[in-house]
N, C-alpha and C positions, 0 to 999 in steps of 0.2 A: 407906330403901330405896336400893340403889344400884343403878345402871342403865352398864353397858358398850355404848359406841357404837364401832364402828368406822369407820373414816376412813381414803378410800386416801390416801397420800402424799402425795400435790398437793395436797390439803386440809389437811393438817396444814402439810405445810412452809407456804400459805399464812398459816394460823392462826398457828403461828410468827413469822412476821415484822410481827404485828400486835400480840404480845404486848410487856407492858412487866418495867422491870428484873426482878422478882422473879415474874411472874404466872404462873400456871399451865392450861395452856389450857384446863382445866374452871371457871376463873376468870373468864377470856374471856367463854367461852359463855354463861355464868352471867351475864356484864352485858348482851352480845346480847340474851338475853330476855328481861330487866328492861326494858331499852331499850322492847324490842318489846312487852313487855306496857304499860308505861305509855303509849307512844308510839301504839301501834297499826300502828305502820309502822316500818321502819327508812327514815331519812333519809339521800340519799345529798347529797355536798357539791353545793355550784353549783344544787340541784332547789328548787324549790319549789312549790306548787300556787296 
């Protein structure tokens, strides 16, 4: 199943500048919620509990 999200600009060009050589921002995302599914949280740097 394929799923279209839309994203205003600011969001994308964000995403954009987070992406690496070759990646594609559905690629991105796609590690985001791996992150977040194993992790239960996303980690931000310098945080910890």
């Amino acid at each position: 199943m394929t799923y279209e999200i839309e994203l205003d600009d600011e969001l994308g060009e964000r995403i954009e500048r987070h992406l690496e050589d070759d990646e594609t921002p559905a690629e991105f995302i796609g590690e985001l919620l791996s992150v977040y599914e194993t992790e239960g949280s996303f980690l931000q740097e310098g945080y910890s509990e």
